[in-house]
N, C-alpha and C positions, 0 to 999 in steps of 0.2 A: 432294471436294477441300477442304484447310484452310487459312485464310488464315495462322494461327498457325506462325514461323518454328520450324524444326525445331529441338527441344533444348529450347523454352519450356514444355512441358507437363512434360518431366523437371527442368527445373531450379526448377520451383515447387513439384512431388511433392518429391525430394528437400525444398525450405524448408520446405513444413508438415509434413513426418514429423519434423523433424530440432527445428523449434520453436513448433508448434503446443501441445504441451505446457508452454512456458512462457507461453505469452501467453495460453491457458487460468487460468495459476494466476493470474499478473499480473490478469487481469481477476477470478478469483473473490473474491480477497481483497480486491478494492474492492466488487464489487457482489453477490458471493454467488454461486453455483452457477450454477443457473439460467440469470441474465442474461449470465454469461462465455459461453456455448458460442454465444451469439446475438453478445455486443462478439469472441469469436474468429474466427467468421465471417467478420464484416464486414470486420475485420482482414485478413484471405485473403480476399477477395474484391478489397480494393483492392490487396492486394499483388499479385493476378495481374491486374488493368488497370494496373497499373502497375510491372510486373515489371521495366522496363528502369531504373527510379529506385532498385532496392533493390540498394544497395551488395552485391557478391559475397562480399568478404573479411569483413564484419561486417554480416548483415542483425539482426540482434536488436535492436541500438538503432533500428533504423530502424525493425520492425516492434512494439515498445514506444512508440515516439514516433504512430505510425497507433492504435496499441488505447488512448491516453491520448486522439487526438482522438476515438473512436470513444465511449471513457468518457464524455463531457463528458454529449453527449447523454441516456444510460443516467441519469448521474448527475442533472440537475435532475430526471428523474424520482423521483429516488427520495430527493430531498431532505426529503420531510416525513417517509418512513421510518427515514430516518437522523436528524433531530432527534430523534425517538421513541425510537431506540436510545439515541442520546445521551444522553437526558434519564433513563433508566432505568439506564444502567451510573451515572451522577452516583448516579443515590439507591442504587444499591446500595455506591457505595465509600463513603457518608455515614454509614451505622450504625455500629453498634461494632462491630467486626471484631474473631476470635479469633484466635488462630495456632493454626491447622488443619494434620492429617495432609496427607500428598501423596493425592492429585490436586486435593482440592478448593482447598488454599491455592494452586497453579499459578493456579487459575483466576478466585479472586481478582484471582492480583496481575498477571494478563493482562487482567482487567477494568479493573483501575484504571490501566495502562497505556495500554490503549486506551480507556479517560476520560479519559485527562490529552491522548494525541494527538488526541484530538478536539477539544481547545480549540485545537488550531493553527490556524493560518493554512492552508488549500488548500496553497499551494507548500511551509511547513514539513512539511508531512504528507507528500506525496508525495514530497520529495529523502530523508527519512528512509525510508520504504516502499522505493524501487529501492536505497538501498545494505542495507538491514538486511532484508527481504524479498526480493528480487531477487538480491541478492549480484551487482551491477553495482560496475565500477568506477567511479571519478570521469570518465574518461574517456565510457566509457557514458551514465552517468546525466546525464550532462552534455548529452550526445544528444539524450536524451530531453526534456530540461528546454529544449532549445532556445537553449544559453545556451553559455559558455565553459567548461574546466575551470575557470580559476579564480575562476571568477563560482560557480559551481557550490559549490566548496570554502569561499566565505563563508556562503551559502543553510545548504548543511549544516552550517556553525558554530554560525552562529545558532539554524538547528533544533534542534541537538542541547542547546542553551543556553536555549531556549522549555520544550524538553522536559521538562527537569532541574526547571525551574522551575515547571512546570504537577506535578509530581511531589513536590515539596516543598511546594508550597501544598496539595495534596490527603493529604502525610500529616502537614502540620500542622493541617489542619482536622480529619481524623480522631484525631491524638492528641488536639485540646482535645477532641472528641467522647467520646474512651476515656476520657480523664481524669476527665470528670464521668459516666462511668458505670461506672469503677471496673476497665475492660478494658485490654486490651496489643493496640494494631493490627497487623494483617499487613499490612506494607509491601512493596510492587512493588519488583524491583532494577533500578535505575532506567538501566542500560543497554540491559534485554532489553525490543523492540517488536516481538520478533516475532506473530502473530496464534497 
């Protein structure tokens, strides 16, 4: 005999078939392969103890907003590995950079893109990651950030204005770099953060 009310075992099958693969990506692209399939879990674990809280008509913000508290955790683990990252994409957008054939220049200017997001702030990083990675609306992301749309639509101003300008400081350091070494940098286009 089951204690569990009938229909609660299909309607959490259906949730994870249906978006278990986004909260997959949502967690790899923060913490790498790996450690998503463990912050996905967890994620479906609490959404089925707690199946009755997750909104019917739109659970994705909700279960986004669960895999961001699940991140937290994952994340101070892995905060010296991530400085590490950090501190290696910095010295790699620091040299003289040429402008290279495709794929390698892609990878550049995804490097120094993700050099420049890395000097944000926690919240600037993430309101930019769910709408330019996620492809959430304001409404969504808003969800997730725990906050209003239009508290949400300032956060993302600002982000998108930190961005620009952690982007313009990294290809002005790099021009005066080119300049005394006689090269032409390959500059990141400074609206694409995708990973």
């Amino acid at each position: 005999m089951t204690d569990r009310p009938v229909g609660k075992h299909d309607r959490f099958e259906a949730l994870y078939e249906e978006h278990y693969p986004a909260i997959l990506r949502y967690a790899a692209r923060r913490v790498g392969a790996e450690a998503a399939r463990d912050i996905a879990a967890e994620t479906f674990t609490i959404a089925w103890r707690r199946l009755s809280q997750v909104p019917a008509g739109q659970p994705l913000p909700w279960l986004y907003a669960t895999a961001r508290n699940c991140l937290a955790n994952e994340l101070r683990r892995q905060q010296r590995k991530e400085r590490l990252d950090s501190r290696m994409r910095t010295e790699a957008t620091r040299g003289p950079a040429v402008a290279s054939p495709e794929p390698s220049g892609q990878v550049a200017d995804r490097l120094a893109v993700l050099a420049a997001l890395a000097t944000l702030r926690p919240k600037d990083q993430e309101a930019l990651r769910l709408i330019e990675w996620e492809d959430l609306d304001i409404a969504a992301a808003a969800t997730v950030m725990g906050c209003s749309a239009a508290t949400f639509r300032v956060w993302l101003y600002r982000a998108r204005r930190r961005l620009a300008r952690a982007l313009d400081e990294a290809s002005a350091s790099s021009s005066s770099s080119s300049s005394a070494a006689g090269t032409t940098p390959c500059l990141p286009a400074r609206t694409e953060i995708r990973p």
